[in-house]
VEXVEX-950930 format. One line per 10 residues: their letters; for each residue x, y, z of N, C-alpha, C. Coordinates in Angstrom, 2 decimals. Layout:
BEGIN
a) X:Y:Z:X:Y:Z:X:Y:Z  ...;
// end
This chain:
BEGIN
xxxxxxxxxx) 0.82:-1.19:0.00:0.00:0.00:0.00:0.87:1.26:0.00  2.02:1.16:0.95:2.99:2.31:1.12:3.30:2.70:-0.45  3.87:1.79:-1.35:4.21:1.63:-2.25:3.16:2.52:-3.35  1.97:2.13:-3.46:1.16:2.58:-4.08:1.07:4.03:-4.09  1.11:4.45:-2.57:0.69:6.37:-2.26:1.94:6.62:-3.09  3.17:6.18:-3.24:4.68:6.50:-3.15:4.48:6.96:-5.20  4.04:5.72:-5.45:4.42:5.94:-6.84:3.34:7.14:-7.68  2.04:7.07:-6.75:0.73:8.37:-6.96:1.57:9.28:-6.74  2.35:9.46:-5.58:3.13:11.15:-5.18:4.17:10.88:-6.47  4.79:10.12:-6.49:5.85:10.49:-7.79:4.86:10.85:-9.29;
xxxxxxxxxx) 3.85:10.10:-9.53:2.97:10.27:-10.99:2.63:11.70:-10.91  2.20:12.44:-9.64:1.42:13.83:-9.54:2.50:14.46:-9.82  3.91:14.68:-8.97:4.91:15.19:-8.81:5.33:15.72:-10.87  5.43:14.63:-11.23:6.09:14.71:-12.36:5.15:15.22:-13.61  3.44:15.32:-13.34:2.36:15.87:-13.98:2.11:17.20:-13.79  2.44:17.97:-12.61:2.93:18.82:-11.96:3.40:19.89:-12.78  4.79:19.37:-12.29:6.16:19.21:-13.29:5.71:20.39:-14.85  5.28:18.71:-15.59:4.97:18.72:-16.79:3.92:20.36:-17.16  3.38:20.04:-16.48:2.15:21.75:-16.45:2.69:22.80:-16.14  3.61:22.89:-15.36:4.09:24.38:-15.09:4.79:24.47:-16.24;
xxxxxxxxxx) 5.89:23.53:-16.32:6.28:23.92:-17.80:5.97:24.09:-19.05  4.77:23.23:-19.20:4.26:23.73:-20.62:3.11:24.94:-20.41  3.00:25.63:-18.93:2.24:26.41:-18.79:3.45:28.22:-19.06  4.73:27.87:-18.44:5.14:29.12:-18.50:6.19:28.73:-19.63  5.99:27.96:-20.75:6.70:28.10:-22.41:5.99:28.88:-22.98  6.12:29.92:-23.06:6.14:31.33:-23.73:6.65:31.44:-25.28  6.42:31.98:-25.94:6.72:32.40:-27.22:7.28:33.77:-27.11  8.80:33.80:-28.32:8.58:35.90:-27.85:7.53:37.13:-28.73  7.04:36.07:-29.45:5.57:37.24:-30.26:4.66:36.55:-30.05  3.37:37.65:-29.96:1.96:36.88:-30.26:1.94:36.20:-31.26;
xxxxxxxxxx) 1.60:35.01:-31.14:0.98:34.00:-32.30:0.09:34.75:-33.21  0.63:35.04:-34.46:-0.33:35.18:-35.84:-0.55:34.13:-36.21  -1.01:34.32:-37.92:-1.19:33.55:-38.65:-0.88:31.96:-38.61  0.61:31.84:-38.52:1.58:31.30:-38.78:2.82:31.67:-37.77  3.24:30.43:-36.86:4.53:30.47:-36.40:5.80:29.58:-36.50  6.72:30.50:-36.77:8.14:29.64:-37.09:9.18:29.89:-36.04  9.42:28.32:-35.59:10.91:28.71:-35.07:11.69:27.89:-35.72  13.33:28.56:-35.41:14.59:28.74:-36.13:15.30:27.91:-35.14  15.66:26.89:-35.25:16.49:25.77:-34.61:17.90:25.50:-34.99  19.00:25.35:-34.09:20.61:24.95:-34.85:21.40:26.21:-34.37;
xxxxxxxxxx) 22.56:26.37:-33.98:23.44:26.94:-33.78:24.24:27.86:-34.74  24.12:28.08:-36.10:24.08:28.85:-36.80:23.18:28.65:-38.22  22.38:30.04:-39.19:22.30:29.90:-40.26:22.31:28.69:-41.27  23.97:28.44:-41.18:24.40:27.67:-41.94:23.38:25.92:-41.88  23.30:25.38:-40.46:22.43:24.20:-39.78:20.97:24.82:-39.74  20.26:25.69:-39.77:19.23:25.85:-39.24:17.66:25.22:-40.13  17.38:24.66:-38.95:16.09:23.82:-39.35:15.07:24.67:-38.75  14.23:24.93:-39.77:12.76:25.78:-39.43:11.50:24.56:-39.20  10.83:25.13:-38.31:9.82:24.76:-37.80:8.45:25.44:-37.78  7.37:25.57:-38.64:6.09:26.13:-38.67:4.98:25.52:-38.46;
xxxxxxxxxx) 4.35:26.15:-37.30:3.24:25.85:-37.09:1.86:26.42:-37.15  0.70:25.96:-37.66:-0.29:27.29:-37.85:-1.31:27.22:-36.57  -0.91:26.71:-35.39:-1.31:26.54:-33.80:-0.33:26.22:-32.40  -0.99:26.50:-31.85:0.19:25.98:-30.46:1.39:25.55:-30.80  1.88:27.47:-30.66:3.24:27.48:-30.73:4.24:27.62:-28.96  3.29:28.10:-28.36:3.60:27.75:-26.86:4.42:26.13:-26.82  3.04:25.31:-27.30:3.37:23.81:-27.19:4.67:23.00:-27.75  4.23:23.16:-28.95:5.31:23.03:-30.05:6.87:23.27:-29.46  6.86:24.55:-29.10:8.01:25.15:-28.21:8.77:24.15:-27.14  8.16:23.81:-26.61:8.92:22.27:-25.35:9.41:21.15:-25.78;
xxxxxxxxxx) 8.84:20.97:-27.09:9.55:19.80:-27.79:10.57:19.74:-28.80  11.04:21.63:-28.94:12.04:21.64:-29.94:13.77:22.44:-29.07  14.26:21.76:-29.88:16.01:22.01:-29.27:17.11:22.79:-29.84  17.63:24.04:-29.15:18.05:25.06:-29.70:17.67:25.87:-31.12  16.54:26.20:-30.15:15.49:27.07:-30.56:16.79:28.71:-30.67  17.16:29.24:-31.96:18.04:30.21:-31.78:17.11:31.57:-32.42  16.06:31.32:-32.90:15.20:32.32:-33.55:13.43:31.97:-33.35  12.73:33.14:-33.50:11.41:32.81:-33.83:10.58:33.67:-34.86  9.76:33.71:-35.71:8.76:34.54:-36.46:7.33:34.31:-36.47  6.55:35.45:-36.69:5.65:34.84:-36.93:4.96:35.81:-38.13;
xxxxxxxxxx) 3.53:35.43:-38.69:3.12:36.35:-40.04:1.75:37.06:-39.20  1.54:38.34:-39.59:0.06:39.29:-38.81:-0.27:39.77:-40.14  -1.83:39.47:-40.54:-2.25:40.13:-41.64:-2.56:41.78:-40.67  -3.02:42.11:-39.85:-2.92:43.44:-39.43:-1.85:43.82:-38.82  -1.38:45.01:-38.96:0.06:44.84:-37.52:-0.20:46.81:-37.66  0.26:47.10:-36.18:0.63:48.37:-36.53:1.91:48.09:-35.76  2.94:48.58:-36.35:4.05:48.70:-36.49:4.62:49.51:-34.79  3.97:50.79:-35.31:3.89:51.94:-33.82:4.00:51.25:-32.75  2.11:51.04:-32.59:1.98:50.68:-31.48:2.85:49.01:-31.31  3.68:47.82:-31.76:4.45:46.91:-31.55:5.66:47.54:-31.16;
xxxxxxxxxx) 6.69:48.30:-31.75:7.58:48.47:-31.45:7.64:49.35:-30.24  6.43:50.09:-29.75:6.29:50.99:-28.40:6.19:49.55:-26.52  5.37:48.42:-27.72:5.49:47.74:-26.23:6.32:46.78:-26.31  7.20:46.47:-27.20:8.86:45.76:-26.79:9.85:46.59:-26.62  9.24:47.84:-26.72:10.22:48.55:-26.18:11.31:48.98:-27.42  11.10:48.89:-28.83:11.69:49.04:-29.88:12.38:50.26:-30.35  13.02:50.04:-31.38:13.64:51.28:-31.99:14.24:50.64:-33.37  13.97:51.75:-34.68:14.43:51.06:-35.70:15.76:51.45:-35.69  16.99:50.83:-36.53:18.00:51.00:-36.54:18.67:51.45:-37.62  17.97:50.51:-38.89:18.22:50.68:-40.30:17.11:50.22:-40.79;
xxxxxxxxxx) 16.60:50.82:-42.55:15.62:49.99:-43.03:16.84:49.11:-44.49  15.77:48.54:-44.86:16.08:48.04:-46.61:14.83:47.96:-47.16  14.80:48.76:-48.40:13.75:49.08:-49.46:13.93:47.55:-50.02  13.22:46.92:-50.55:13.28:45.99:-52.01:11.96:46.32:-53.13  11.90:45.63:-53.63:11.03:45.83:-55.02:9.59:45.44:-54.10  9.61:44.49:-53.44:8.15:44.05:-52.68:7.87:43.59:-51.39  9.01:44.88:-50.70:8.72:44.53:-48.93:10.01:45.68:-48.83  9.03:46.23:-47.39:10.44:46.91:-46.59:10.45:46.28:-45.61  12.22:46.25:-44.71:12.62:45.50:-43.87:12.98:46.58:-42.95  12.75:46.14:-41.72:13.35:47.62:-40.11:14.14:46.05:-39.54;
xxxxxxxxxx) 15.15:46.63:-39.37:15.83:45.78:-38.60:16.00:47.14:-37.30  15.70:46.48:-35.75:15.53:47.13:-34.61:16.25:46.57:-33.38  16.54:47.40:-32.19:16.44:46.84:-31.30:15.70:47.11:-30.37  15.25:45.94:-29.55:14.26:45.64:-28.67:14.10:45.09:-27.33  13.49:44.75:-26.40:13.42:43.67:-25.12:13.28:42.56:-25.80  13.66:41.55:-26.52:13.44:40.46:-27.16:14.45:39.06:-26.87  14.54:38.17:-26.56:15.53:37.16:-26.30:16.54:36.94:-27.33  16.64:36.95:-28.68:17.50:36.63:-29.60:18.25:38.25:-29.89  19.60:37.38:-30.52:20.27:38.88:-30.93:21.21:38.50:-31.87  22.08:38.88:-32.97:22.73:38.94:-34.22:23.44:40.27:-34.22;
xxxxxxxxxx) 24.53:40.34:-34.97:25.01:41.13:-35.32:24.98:41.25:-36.83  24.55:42.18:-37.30:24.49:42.65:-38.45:24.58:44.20:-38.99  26.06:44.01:-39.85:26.08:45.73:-40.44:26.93:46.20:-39.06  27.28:45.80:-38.42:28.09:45.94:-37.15:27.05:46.68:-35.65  25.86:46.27:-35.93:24.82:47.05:-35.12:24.39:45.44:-34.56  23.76:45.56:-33.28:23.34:44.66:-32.42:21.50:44.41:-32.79  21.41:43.61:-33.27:19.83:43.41:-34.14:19.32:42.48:-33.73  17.79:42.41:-32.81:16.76:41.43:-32.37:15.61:41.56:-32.36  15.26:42.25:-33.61:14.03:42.31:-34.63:14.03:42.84:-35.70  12.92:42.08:-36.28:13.11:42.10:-37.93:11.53:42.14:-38.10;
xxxxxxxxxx) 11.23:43.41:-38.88:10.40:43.15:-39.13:10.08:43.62:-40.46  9.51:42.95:-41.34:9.07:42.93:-43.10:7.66:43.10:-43.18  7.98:44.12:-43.84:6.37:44.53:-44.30:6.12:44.55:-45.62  4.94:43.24:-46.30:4.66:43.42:-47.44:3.39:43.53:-47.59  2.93:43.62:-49.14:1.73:44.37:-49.30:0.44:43.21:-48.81  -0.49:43.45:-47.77:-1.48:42.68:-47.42:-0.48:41.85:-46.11  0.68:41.74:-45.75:0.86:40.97:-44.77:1.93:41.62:-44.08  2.78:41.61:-42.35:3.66:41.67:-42.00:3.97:40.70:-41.19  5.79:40.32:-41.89:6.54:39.13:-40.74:7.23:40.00:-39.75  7.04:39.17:-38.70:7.70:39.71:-37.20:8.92:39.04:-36.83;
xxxxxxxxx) 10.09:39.01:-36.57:11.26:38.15:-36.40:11.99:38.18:-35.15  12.65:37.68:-34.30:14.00:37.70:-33.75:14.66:36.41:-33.53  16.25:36.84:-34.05:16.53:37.99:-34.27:16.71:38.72:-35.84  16.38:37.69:-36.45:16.30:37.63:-37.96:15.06:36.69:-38.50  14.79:37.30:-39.83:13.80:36.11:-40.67:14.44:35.71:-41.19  14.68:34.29:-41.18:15.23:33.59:-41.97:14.39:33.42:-43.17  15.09:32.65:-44.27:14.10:32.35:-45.64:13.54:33.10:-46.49  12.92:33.47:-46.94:12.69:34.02:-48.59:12.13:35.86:-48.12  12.69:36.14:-47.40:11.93:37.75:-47.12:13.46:38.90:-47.27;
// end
């Protein structure tokens, strides 16, 4: 019987456990559309991961997690970069998106252009991607 309570306190213990952590796995943007994280220790290795739901979740089961994005068909720009605390740094024009690379309160960071960069954000026509500390892939 001892035995029995013993292995219930270890089953709760470790269910517990399991809930706080998948309760305080956080993402560093609101979930849009679409969320990607950026896995691998540099560029060069990096395996992307998209999900179009529970990206909280998703999040506990992936390993060196070095980036995240996600896509907002609405975004205002303003009011985002006022509550991470943002600032743009540089833009880049292209033919069909502008890019603000910023810095922010955000967990990821890069160096790029010799400036310290941990957001990215691309704005194209009908959609904006949100990044840190970079978007990887076709933007």
């Amino acid at each position: 019987m001892r035995f029995l309570k013993l292995a219930a306190l270890g089953v709760s213990l470790i269910a517990c456990t399991a809930m706080v952590a998948a309760f305080n796995s956080r993402t560093c943007l609101e979930e849009g559309e679409s969320y990607t994280f950026f896995c691998g220790d540099s560029s060069k290795n990096c395996n992307v991961v998209t999900v179009d739901g529970g990206a909280a979740i998703k999040k506990l089961a992936l390993k060196d997690v070095c980036g995240e994005s996600t896509v907002y068909k609405d975004f205002d720009m303003n009011k985002f970069l006022e509550s991470v605390n943002g600032e743009v740094i540089f833009c880049e024009e292209l033919s069909d998106s502008t890019n603000y690379y910023c810095t922010a309160d955000m967990p990821y960071s890069t160096e790029l252009y010799g400036a310290q960069i941990n957001l990215h954000i691309c704005v194209k026509d009908g959609f904006t991607v949100v990044g840190s500390p970079i978007i990887f892939g076709g933007y």
